[in-house]
N, C-alpha and C positions, 0 to 999 in steps of 0.2 A: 843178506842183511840190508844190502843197500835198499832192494825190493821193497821189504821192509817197512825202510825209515821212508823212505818215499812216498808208500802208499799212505803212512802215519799221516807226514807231511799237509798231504793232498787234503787226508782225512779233514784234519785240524783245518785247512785252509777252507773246505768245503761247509764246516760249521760255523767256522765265523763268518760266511755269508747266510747262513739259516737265520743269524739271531736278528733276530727284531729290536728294532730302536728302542732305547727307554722311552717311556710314555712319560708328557706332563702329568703331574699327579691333578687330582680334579679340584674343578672349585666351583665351591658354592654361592659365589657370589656372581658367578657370570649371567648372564640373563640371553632368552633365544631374541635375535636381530629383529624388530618390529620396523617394518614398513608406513609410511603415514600416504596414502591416496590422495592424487591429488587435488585440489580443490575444485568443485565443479566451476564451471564459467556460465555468466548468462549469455542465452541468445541477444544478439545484439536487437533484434527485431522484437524480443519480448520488453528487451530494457528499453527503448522508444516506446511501446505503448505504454507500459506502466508509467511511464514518465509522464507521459501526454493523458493519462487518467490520474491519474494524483493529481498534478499542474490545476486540471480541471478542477477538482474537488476541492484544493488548497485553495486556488483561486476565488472559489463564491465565498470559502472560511475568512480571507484577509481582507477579501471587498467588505465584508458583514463587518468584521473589526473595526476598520475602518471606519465605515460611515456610521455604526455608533459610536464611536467615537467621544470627544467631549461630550459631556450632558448638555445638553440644548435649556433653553430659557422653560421654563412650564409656563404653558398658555394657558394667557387668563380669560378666555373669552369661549364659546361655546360655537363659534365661526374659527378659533386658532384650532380648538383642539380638532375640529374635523379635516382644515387643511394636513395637523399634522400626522394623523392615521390615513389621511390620502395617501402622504408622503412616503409611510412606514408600508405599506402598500404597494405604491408604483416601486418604491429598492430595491421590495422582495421579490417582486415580477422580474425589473431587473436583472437582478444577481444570481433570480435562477434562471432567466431565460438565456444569459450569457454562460453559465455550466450547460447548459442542454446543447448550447452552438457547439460549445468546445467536443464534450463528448462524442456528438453525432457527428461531427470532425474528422473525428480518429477513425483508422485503418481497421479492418479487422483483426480482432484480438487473434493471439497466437495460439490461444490454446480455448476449447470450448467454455470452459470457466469466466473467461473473460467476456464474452460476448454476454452470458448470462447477468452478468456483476452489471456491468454497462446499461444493458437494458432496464435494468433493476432499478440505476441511479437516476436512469432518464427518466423513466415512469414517475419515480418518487420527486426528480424536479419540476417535470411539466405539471405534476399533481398539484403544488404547492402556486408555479407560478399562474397555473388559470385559476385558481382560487382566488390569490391575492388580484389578479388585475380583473376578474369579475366582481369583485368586492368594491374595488377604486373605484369602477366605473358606478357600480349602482352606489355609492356612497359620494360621487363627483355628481351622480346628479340629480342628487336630495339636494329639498330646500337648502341654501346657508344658512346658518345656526341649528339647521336640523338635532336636536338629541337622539330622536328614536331612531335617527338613520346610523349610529354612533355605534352602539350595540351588536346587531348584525356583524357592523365591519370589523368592529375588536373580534368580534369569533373568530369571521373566517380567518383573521391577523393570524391569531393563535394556533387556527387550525393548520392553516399553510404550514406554519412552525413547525406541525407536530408532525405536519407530511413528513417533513424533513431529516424523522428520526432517521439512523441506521447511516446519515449521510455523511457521516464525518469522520469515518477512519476509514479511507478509501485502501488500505494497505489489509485491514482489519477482514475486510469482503474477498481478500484473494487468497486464505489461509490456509483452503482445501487445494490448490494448486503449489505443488513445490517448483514449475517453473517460470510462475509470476514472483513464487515468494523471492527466490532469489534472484530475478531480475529487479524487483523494487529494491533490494538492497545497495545496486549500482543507478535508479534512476534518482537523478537530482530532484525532479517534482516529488517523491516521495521521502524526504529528509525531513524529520518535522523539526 
C-alpha cells in the first residue's frame, strides 16, 4: 500500500505540473502595437541648393517690391513719361539679370529635376531681361518727347512681365521631386 500511495502521490504531483496557467480573459479594447517611421531627413546638399534657388527667385520678388514701392509723382510731360518707362525698363533688366547671376551661380542640382527647374527659370529671366534692356535702348535713343517711341516700349515693358509668368513659386517647380520637396522645407530661402 505504501506503493500505492506513492505512486498516487507522484501521480497527483505530476499533474499539477501538466496544468497550464490560467489565461488573462481577453479584451477588446486592446489595440496591435503601431510603430511610426522615422522621419525622413533632407540631404544637406539638396537643402543648400534649394536654398540658393529660392534665395534667387525671392530675391528678384523683393527687389520688384521694393522699387515699386511708394507711387511715384505721374509725369506731366511727354519727355517724363519716356524717362519713366526707361526706368521701369533698365529695373527689370536689372532684377532679372541679377536672378540669372545668382541661379547660374549655383552648384549642380542634386537631383536631375533641379537642373531641369533652373534652366527653365534662367531661359524665362534672360527672356524678359533682353527684352526689357533692348526696349530701353531703342526707346533711350528715340527723339526726347518721342510719343510713337512710347508704345513699342510699354509692350515690350508688358511682354518681359508676361516672360516672367511661372517665375514665382520657385518651391511650386520642384513638386515632382520628393527630394527637393523635403529639402525646401529645411531651406531658409524657401520660407515665404
Amino acid at each position: 500500500m505504501k506503493i500505492a500511495a506513492a505512486l498516487f502521490g507522484a501521480g497527483l504531483l505530476l499533474t499539477g505540473c501538466e496544468r497550464t496557467p490560467p489565461t488573462a480573459p481577453e479584451s477588446h479594447y486592446l489595440s496591435p502595437v503601431e510603430t511610426i517611421p522615422p522621419s525622413p531627413v533632407a540631404d544637406p546638399a539638396a537643402v543648400r541648393w534649394m536654398d540658393g534657388f529660392c534665395a534667387a527667385v525671392r530675391g528678384y520678388q523683393e527687389r520688384t517690391n521694393r522699387e515699386a514701392g511708394p507711387a511715384r509723382p505721374t509725369p506731366s510731360s511727354v519727355g517724363e513719361v519716356q524717362r519713366a518707362i526707361s526706368a521701369e525698363l533698365g529695373g527689370l533688366a536689372d532684377r532679372t539679370g541679377e536672378a540669372i547671376g545668382k541661379l547660374t551661380a549655383l552648384p549642380p542640382a542634386p537631383v536631375p529635376l533641379g537642373e531641369t527647374v533652373r534652366t527653365a527659370f534662367v531661359t524665362k529671366f534672360t527672356t524678359a531681361r533682353d527684352r526689357a534692356a533692348a526696349a530701353k535702348t531703342t526707346l533711350d535713343r528715340a527723339k526726347p518727347n518721342s510719343e510713337e517711341s512710347q508704345g513699342p516700349a510699354v509692350q515690350a515693358l508688358d511682354q518681359a512681365q508676361a516672360d516672367l509668368d511661372g517665375t514665382y513659386d520657385p518651391v511650386g517647380a520642384v513638386t515632382a521631386s520628393p527630394e527637393l520637396m523635403l529639402a525646401a522645407v529645411s531651406a531658409p530661402g524657401c520660407k515665404a
